[in-house]
C-alpha positions as CSV (number, residue, x, y, z in Angstrom):
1,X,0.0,0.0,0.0
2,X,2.6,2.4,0.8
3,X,4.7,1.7,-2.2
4,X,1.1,2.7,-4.2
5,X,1.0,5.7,-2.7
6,X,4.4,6.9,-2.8
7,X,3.8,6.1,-6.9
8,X,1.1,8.5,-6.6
9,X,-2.1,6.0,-7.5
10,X,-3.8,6.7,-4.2
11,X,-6.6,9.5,-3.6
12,X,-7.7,7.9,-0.3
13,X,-7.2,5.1,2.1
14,X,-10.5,3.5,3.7
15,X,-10.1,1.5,6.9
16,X,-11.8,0.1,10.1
17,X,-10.1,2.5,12.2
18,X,-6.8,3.7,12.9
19,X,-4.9,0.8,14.8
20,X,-6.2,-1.6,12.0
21,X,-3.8,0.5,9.5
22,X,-0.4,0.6,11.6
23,X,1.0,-1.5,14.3
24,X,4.2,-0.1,15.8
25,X,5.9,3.6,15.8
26,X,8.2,2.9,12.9
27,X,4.9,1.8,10.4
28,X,3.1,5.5,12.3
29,X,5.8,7.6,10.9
30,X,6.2,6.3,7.1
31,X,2.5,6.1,7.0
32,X,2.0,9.9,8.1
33,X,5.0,11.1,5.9
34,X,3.8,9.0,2.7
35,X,0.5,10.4,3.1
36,X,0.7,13.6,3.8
37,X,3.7,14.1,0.8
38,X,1.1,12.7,-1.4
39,X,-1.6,14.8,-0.1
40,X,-4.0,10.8,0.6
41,X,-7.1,11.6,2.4
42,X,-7.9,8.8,5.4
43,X,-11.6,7.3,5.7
44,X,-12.2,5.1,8.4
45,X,-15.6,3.4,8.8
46,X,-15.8,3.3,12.9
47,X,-14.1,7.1,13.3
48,X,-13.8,10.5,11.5
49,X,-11.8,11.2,8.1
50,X,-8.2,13.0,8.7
51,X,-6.7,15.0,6.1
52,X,-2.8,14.1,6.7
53,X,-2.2,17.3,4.6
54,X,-3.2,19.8,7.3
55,X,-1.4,20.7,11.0
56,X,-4.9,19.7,12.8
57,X,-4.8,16.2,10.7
58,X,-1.2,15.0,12.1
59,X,-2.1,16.2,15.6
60,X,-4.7,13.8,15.2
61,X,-3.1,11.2,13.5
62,X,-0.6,11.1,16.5
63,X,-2.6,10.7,18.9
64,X,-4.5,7.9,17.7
65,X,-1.3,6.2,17.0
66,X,-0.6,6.8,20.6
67,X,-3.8,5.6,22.2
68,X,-3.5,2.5,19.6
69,X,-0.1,1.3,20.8
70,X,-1.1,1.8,24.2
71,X,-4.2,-0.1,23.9
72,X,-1.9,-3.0,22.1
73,X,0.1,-3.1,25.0
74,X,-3.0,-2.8,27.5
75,X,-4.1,-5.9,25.0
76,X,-0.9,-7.8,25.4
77,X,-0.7,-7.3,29.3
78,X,-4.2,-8.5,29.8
79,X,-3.5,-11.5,27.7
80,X,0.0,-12.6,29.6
81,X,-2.0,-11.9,32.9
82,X,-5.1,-14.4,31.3
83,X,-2.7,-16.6,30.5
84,X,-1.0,-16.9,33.8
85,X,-4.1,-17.1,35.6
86,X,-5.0,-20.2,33.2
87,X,-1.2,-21.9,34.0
88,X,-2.1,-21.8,38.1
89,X,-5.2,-23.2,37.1
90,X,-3.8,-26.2,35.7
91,X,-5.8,-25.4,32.6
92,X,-4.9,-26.9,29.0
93,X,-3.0,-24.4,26.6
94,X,-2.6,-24.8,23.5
95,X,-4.4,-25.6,19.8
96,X,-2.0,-28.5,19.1
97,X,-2.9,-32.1,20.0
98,X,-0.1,-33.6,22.4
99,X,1.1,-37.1,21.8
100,X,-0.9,-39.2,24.1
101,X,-3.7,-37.2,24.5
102,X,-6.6,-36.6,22.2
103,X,-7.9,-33.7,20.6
104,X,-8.1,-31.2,23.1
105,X,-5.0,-32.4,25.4
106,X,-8.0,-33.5,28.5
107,X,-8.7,-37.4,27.5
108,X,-5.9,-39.5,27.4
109,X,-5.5,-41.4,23.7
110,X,-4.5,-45.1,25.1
111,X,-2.5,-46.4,22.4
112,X,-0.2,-43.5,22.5
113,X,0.0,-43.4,26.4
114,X,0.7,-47.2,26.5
115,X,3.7,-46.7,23.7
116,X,5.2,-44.0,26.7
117,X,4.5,-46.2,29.5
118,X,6.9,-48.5,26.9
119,X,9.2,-46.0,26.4
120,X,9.4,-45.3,29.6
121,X,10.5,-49.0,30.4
122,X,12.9,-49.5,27.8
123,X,15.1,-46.2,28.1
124,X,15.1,-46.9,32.2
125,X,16.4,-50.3,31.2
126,X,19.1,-49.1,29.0
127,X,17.8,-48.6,25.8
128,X,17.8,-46.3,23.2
129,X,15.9,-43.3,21.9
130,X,16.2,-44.6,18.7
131,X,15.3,-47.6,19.5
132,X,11.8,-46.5,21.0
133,X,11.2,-44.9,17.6
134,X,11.8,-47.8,15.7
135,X,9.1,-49.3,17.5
136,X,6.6,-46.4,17.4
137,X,7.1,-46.5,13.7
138,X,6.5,-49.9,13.4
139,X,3.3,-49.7,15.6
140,X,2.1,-46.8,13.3
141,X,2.4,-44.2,15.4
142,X,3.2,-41.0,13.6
143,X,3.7,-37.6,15.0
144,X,0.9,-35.6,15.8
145,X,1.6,-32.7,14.3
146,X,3.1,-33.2,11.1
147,X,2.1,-37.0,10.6
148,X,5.5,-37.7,10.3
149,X,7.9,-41.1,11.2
150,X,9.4,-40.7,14.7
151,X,13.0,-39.5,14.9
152,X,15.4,-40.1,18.3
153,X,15.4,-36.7,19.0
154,X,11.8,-35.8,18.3
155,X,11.2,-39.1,21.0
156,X,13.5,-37.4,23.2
157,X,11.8,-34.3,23.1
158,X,8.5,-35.6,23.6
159,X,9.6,-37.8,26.7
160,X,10.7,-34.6,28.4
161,X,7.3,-32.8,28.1
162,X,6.3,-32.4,31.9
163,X,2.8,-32.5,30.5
164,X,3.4,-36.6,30.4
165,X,3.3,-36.2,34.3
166,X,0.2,-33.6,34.6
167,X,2.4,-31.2,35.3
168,X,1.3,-27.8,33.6
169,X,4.0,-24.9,32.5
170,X,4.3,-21.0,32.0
171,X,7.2,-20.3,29.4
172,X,8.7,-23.3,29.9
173,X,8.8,-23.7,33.8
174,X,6.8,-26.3,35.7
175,X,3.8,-24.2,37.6
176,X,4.6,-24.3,40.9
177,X,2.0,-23.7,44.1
178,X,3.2,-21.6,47.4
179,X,4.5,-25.0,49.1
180,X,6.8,-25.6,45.6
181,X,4.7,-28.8,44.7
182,X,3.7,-29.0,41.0
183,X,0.2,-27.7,40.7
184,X,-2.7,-30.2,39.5
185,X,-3.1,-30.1,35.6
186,X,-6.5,-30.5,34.7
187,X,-5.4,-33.5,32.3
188,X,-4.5,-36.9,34.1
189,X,-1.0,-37.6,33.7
190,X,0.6,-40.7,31.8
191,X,3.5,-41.2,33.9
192,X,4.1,-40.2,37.5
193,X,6.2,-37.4,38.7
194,X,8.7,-39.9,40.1
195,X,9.1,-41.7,36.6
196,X,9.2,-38.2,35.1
197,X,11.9,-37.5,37.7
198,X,13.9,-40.3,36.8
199,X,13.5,-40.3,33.4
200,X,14.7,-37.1,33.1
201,X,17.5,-38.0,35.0
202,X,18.3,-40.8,33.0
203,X,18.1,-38.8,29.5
204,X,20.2,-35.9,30.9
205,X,22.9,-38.3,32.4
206,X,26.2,-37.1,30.5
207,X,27.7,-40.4,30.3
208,X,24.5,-42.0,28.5
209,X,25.4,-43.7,25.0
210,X,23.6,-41.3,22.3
211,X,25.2,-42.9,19.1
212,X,23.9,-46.5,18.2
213,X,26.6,-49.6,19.1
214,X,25.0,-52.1,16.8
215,X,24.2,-52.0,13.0
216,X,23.5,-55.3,12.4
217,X,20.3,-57.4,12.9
218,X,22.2,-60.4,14.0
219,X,22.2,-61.4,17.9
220,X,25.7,-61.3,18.5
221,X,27.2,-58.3,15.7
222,X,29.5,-56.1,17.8
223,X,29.0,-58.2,20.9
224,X,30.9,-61.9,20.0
225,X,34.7,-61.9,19.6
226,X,37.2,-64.1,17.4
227,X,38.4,-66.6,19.7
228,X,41.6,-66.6,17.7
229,X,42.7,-63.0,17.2
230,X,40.1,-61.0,19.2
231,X,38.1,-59.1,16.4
232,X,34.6,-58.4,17.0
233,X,32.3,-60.7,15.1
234,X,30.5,-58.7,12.4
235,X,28.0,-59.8,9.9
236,X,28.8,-62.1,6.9
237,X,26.4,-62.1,4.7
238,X,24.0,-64.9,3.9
239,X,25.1,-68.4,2.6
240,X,22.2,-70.8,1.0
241,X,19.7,-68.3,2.7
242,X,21.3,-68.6,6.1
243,X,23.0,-65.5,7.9
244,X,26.2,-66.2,8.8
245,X,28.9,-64.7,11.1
246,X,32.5,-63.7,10.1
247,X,35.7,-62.1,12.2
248,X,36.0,-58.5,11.6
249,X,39.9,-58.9,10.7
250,X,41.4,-59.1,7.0
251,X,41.1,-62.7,6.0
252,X,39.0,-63.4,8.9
253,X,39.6,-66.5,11.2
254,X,35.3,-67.3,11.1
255,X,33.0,-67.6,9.4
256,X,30.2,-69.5,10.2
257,X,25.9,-70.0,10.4
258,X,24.7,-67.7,12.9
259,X,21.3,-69.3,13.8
260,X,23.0,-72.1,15.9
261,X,25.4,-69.8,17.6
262,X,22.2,-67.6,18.7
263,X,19.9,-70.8,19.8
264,X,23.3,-71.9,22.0
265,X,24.1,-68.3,23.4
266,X,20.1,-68.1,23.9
267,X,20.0,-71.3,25.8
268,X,22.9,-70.5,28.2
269,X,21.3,-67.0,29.0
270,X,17.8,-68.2,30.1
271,X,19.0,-70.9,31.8
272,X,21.8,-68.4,33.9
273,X,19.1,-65.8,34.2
274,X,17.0,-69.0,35.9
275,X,19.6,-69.7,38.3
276,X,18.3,-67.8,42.0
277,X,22.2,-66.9,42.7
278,X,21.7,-64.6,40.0
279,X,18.9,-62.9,42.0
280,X,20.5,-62.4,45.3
281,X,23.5,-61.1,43.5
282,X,21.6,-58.3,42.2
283,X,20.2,-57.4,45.6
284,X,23.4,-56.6,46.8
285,X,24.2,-54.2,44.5
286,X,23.0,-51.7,47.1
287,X,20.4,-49.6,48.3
288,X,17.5,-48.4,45.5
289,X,17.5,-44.6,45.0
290,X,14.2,-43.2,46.7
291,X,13.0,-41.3,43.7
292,X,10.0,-39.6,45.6
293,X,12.2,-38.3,48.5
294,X,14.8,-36.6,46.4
295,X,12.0,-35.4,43.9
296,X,10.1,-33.7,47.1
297,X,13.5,-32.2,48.2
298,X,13.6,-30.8,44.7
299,X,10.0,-29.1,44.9
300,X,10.8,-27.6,48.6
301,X,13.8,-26.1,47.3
302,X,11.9,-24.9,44.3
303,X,9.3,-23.1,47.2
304,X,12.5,-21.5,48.8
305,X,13.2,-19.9,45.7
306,X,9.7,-18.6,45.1
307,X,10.0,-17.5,48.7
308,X,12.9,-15.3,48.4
309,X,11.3,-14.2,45.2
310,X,8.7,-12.7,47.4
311,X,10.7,-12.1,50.1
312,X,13.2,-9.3,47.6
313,X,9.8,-8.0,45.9
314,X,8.2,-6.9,49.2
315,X,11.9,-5.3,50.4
316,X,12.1,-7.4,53.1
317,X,15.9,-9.1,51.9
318,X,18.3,-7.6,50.1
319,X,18.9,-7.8,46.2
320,X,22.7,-9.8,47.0
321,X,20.9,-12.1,49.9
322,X,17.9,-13.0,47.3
323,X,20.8,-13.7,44.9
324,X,22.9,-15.8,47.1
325,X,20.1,-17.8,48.4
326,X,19.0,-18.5,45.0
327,X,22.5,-19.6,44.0
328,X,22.7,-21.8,47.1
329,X,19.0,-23.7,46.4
330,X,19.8,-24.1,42.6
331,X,23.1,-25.7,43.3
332,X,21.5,-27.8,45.7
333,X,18.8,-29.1,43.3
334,X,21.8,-29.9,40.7
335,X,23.3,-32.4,43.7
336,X,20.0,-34.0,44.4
337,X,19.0,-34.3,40.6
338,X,22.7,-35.6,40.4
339,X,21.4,-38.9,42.8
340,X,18.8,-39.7,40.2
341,X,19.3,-43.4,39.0
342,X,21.5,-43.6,35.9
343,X,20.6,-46.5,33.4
344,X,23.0,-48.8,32.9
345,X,23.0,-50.4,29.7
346,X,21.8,-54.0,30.3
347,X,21.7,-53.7,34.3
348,X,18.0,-53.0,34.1
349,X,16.8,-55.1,32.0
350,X,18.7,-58.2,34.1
351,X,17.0,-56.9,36.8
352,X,13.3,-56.7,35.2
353,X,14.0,-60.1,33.8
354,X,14.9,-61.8,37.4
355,X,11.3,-60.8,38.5
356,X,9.5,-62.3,35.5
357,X,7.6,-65.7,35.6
358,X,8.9,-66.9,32.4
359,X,12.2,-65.9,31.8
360,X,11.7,-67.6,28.2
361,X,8.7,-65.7,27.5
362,X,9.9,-62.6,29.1
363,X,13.8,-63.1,26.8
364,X,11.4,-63.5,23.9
365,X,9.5,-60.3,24.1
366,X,12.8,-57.9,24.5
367,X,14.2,-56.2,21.9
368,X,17.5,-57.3,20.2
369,X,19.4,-54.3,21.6
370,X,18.0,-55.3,25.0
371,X,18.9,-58.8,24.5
372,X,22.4,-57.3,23.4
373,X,23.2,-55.5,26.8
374,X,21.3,-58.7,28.6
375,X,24.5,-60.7,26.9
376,X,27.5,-57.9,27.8
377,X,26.5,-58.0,31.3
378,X,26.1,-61.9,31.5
379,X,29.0,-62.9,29.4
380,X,32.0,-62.5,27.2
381,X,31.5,-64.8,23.7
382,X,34.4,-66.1,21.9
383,X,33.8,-67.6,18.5
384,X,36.2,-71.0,17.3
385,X,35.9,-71.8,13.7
386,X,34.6,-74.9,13.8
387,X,37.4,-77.5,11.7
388,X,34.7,-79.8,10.2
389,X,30.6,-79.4,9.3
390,X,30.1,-81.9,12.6
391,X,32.2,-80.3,14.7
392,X,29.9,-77.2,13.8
393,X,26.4,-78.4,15.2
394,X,24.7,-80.4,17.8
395,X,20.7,-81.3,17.6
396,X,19.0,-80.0,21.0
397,X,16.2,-81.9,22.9
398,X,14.1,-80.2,20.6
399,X,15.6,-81.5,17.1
400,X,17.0,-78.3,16.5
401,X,20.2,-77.4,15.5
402,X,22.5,-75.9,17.9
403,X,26.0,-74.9,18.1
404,X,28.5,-76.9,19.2
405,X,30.1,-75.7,22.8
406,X,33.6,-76.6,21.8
407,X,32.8,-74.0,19.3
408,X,31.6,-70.8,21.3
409,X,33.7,-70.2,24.4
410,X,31.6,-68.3,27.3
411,X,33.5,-66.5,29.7
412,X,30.8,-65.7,32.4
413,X,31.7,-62.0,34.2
414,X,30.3,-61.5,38.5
């Protein structure tokens, strides 16, 4: 429009009313000074003409363009204020449906909700981000935004939404009540705040793995070793249809099936897993982190913050003691968030397994990179290449071929 009238093809300008033409200072000025060069009359449907080419005309122009950007402010201040009052509420913000939730963000969608509960379990056990969006992709999930295949990092955002938790937030901090709890969200939560707590522990943990070990689909790619030179055992290909293993090193030292090493390696693992030694190791590991307790020490340091807050805004401390008591609670919530539990790769899911019913059901239903880490913390695999086709296999009890122990040295670890 202005680049019309300063080509001179505007008589007049017609509008609603002044703030519906201009919306900041800078627009105010080139609008009057286009105008009034070029002599353009103003009409405005819900006010009184202004002719920009007169003294009277500019003193009016100015003020309406005062009174309009102080009514935008007024606007925006009553809006952040609305807002605000909504976040305390616990009230649902936003046009966007959340993952989990249906339309609307208040009724939980339980497909979704179950495939965080999942996700939930597998990164505590040591898993991966990418490997929970392998399997949301290959349940169907999509995005709910863009309808797009999930992506480790768009997981990873997703599983750090306090919403997951009922926990509702104001520019991106958890809404907290006067005794520093996490108000009540009017939506009912998916996970609890202690597995919030810990997840976000876990995802934040420096030390955790972020790049993917294993490429391969095989069972024991990147985990088995040459018995002979000490290469990692890597994928070989197929043979006659049959996935086969081969040494890492030039030349290579094996090379042999794969499905019989896996059913032998699989056999020794359920039946170690089986043993009850196992179990009473892993209860003396040590005491289990009390996730609620240090999660409730965060939230009351969280209320001593908000009370110094309000303690420096009435005048009642000092500007450095507000400071200093804020750096003192902040460094305090880095040391308790610092005792979350860290996953261990393959320690969890051990652990989870020990309490199952059926260990052989339960082995079944993991994941290969969970039976992966299962394997590194159970036992170091050394692979012999077998001299002859019968010193390669044995038949089970089953009539299934398995491989031959002589062949697949298992060095069990404490």
């Amino acid at each position: 429009m202005l680049a019309a009238v300063d080509a001179g093809e505007v008589d007049a300008i017609i509008g609603r009313n002044w703030d519906r033409m201009t919306r900041n200072r800078r627009d105010d000025l080139a609008f009057i000074e286009a105008c009034e060069q070029h002599r353009v009359h103003l009409a405005f449907t819900r006010g009184a003409d202004i002719d920009l080419s007169t003294g009277p005309g500019q003193m009016v122009a100015d003020i309406l363009s005062m009174m309009s950007r102080a009514e935008i402010r007024e606007k925006g201040d009553r809006e952040r204020r609305a807002n605000l009052a909504r976040a305390e509420q616990g009230k649902f913000h936003g046009s966007r449906r959340p993952f989990g939730y249906e339309p609307g963000g208040l009724l939980i969608r339980e497909a979704e909700a179950e495939a965080i509960r999942w996700a939930y379990r597998t990164i505590m056990n040591g898993g991966s981000l990418r490997e929970v969006a392998r399997h949301w992709n290959k349940a169907g999930l999509l995005t709910p935004q863009k309808n797009q295949p999930w992506t480790g990092t768009v997981v990873s955002r997703t599983l750090k939404t306090p919403r997951l938790a009922g926990m509702r937030t104001y520019h991106g901090e958890v809404v907290r009540g006067p005794d520093g709890q996490p108000i009540e969200a009017e939506w009912p939560p998916i996970l609890s705040q202690d597995e919030f707590a810990a997840l976000g522990a876990v995802l934040a943990d420096p030390a955790r793995r972020t790049t993917p070990t294993f490429s391969s689909r095989l069972l024991l790619s990147g985990v088995g070793r040459c018995a002979d030179c000490g290469s990692p055992i890597q994928s070989g290909g197929k043979r006659k249809g049959q996935s086969r293993y081969r040494c890492a090193a030039k030349g290579g030292h094996v090379y042999r099936s794969a499905e019989p090493v896996d059913r032998l390696v699989e056999m020794l693992v359920i039946r170690r897993l089986s043993r009850p030694d196992l179990i009473d190791l892993t209860q003396r590991r040590g005491p289990q982190v009390d996730v609620a307790a240090l999660r409730q020490q965060v939230n009351e340091l969280h209320g001593r913050m908000d009370a110094l807050a309000e303690a420096f805004a009435d005048g009642a401390i000092t500007e450095s003691a507000f400071r200093a008591g804020t750096e003192r609670a902040k460094a305090r919530i880095a040391e308790v968030q610092a005792q979350m539990p860290k996953a261990t790769p393959g320690a969890g899911v051990v652990a989870s397994l020990l309490t199952e019913r059926d260990v052989v059901e339960a082995w079944d239903a993991l994941t290969l990179d969970a039976k992966r880490q299962v394997i590194d913390v159970l036992m170091e695999i050394r692979l012999v290449a077998p001299g002859t086709k019968e010193n390669a296999v044995r038949f089970d009890e089953d009539g299934q071929q398995i491989a031959n122990p002589e062949t697949v040295k298992i060095i069990w670890k404490n």
